[in-house]
C-alpha positions in Angstrom: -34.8 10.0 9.5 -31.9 11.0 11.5 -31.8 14.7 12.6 -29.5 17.4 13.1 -28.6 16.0 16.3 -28.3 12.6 15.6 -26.1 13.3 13.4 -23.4 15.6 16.0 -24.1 12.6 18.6 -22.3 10.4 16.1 -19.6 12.3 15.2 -18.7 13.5 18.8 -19.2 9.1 20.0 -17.6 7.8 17.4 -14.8 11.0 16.7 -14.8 11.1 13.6 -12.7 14.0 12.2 -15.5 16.4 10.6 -15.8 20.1 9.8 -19.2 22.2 10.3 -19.1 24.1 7.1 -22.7 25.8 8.0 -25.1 25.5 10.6 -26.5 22.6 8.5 -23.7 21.1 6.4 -20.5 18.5 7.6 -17.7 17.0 5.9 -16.5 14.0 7.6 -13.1 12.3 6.4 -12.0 9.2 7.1 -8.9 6.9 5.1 -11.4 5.0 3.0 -14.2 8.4 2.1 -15.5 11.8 2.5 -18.4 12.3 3.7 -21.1 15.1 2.9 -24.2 16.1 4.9 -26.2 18.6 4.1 -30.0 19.6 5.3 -32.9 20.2 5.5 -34.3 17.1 4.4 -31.1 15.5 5.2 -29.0 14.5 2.4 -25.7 12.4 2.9 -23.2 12.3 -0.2 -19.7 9.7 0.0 -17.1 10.1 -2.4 -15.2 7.1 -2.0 -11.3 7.6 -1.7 -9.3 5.4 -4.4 -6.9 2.8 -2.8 -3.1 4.0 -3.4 -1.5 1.4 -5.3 2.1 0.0 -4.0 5.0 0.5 -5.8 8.2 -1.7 -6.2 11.9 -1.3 -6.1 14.9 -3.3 -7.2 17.4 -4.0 -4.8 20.5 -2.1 -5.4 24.1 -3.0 -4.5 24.8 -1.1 -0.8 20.6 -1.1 -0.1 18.8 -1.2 3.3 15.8 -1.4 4.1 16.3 2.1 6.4 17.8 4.1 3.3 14.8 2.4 1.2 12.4 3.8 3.7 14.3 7.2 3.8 14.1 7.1 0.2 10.4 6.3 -0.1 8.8 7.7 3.0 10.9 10.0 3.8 11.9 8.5 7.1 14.1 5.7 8.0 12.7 3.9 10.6 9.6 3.2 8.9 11.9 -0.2 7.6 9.5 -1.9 9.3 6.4 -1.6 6.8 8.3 -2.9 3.9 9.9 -5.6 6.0 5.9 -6.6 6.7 5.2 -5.8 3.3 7.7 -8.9 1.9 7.3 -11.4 4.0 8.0 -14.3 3.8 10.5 -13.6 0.6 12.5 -11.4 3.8 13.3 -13.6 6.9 15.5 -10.9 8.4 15.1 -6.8 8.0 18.8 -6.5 7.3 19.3 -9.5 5.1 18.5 -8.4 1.2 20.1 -8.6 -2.1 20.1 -7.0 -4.8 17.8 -8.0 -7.6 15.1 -8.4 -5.4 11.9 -6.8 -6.3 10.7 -5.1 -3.1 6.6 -4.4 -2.5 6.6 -0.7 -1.3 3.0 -0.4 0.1 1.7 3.5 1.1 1.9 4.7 4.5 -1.2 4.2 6.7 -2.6 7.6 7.0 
């Protein structure tokens, strides 16, 4: 059974983001879960985190793949994600046409 200070050991190697909420409980996030630990006797709870879902976007007369980004992410130069995302329908990231149907996937956190 892993102890108190196994436990910190891990989290400090491995750095894991994690909160001490008491002397004897964490909460350790990652992208794909949360993690609760709580003891004594040691109890470990994960709460898996729902993959977010893409979304898709008609190509508009005047579009680019920067104001698409601007418009989704909030910042242009993050082009490059829905360029990856569309391959190999887009051979260049400032060749598009409208009508296409464009995979927007969620940024990496």
């Amino acid at each position: 059974m892993a102890t108190r200070e196994d436990i910190e050991h891990y989290l400090i190697q491995t750095g894991h983001p994690h909160e001490t909420i008491e002397n004897n409980m964490w909460i350790v996030r990652d992208a794909a879960s949360i993690v609760i630990a709580y003891e004594p006797p040691l109890v470990i709870f994960r709460v898996e985190r729902p993959e977010p879902e893409a979304t898709f976007y008609t190509v508009q007369r005047g579009d680019t793949l920067s104001k698409t980004a601007r418009e989704h992410y909030g910042n242009a130069s993050k082009y490059p994600v829905i360029f990856e995302a569309n391959q190999p329908m887009l051979r260049e990231p400032d060749k598009i046409y409208p009508g296409q149907k464009l995979r927007i996937p969620p940024l990496e956190p």
